[in-house]
MITIMI-157080 format. One record per residue: residue in one letter; x, y, z of N, C-alpha, C in turn. Coordinates in steps of 0.001 Angstrom, whole numbers, padded with zeros to 6 digits, always signed. Example, Ala and Ser with C-alpha at 12.3 -4.5 7.8 and 13.67 -1.06 7.14 Angstrom:
# MITIMI-157080
A+013190-005690+007800+012300-004500+007800+013200-003300+007800;S+012850-002250+007080+013670-001060+007140+012900+000030+007870;
# end
This chain:
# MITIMI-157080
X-003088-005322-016715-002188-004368-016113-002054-004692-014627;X-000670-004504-014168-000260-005016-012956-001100-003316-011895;X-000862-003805-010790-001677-002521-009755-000429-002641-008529;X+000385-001790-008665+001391-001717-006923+000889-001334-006342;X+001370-001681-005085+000969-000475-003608+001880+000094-003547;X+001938+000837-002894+003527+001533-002335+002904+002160-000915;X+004472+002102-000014+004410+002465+001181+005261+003210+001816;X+005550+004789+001951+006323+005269+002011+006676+005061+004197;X+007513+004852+004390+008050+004904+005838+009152+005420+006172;X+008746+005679+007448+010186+006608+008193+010438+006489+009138;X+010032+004701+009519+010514+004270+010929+010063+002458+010740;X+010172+001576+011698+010049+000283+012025+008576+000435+010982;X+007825-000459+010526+006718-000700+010176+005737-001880+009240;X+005077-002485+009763+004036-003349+009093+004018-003062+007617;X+003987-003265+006837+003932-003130+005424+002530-003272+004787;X+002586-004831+004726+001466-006142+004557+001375-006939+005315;X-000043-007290+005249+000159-007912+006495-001004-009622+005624;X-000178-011022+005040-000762-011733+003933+000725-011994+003027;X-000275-013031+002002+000969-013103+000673+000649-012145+000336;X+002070-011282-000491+002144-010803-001512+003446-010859-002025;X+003542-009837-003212+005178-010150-003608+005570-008597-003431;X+007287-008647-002652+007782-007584-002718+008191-007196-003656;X+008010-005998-004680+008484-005569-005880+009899-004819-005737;X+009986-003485-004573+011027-002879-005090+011242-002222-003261;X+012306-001945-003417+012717-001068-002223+013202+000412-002628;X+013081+001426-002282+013491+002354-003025+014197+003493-001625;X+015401+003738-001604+015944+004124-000551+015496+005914-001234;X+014750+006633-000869+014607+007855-001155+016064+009140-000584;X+016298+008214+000593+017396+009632+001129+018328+008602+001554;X+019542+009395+001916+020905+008428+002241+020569+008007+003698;X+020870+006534+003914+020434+005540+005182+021501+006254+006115;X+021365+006465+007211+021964+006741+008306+022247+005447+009641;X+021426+004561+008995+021419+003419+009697+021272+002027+008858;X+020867+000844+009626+020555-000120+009183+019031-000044+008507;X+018303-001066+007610+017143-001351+007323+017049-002815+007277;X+016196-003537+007528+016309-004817+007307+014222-005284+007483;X+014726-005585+005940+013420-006134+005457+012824-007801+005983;X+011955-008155+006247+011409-009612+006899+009765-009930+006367;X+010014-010975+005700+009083-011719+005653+007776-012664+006621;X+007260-011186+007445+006827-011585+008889+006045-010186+008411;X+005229-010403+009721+004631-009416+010246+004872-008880+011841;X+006546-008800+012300+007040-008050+012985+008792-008082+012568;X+009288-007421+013488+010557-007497+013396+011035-008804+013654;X+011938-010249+012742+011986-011046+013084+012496-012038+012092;X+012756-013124+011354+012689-014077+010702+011536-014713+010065;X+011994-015003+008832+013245-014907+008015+013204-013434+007540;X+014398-013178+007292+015371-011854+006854+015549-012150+005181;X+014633-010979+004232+014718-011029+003022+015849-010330+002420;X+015918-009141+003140+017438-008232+002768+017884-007617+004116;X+018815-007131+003881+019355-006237+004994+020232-005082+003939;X+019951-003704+004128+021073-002724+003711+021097-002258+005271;X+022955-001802+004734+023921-001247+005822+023599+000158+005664;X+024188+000705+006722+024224+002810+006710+024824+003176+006065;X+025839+002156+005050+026536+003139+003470+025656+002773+002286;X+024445+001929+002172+024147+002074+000976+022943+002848+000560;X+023809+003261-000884+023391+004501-001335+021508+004472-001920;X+021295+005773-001610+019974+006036-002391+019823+005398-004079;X+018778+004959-004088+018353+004038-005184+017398+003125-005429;X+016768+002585-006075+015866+001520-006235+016464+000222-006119;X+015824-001006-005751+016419-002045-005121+015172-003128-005633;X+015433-003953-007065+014412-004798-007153+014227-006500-006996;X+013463-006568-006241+013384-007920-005690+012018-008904-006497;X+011486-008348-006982+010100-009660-006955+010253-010881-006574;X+009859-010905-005489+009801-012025-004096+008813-012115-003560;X+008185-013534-003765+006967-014075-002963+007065-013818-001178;X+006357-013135-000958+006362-013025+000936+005083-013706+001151;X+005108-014963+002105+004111-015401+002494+003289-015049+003841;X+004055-014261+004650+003318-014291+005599+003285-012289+005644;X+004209-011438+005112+003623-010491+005074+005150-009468+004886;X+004995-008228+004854+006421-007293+004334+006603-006336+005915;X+007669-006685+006629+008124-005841+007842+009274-005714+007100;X+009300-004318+007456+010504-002912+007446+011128-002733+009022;X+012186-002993+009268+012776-002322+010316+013894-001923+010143;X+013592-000477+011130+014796+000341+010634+015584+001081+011676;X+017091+001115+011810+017546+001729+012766+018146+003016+012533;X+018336+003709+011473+018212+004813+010890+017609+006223+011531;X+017895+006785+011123+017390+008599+012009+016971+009208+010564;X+015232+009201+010922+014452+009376+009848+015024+009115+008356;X+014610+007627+008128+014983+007563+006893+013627+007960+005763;X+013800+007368+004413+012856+008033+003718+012975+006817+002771;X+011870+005973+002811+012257+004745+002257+010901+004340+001613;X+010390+003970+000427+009005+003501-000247+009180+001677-000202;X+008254+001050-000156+008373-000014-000067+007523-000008-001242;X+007263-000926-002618+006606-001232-003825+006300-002848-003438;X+004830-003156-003607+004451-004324-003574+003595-004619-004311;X+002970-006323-004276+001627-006137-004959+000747-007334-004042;X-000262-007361-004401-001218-007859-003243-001294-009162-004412;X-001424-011111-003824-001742-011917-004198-003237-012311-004285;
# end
């Protein structure tokens, strides 16, 4: 049996910080801004996704190897966003 993490955020934030794989993005409330996911451990490159301030609440599945770690940044006014991962 597989084991997720999950990480609920509501601003810029560290995720993981290592490999792991990103499982899912899950937009809990409607984005008011940008989000843009990175395969880093800050705001920065490479850029795994980016959603805009129209897309809608929903789950978002990726299983994607991140090697160096899962950054969330977000320009949004309190968003409500879970990040689903799993540790390598």
């Amino acid at each position: 049996m597989k084991i997720y993490q999950k990480t609920n955020i509501t601003s810029g934030t560290l995720v993981h910080s290592g490999a792991c794989v990103l499982r899912y993005i899950v937009i809990n409330t409607k984005n008011t801004g940008g989000i843009v996911v990175s395969d880093a451990i800050t705001a920065t490159t490479p850029v795994v996704a980016s959603f805009s301030a129209n897309a809608p609440e929903g789950t978002y599945r990726f299983d994607c190897v991140m090697a160096t770690g899962i950054y969330v940044d977000v320009s949004a006014t309190s968003p409500d966003i879970t990040v689903v991962w799993e540790k390598l």
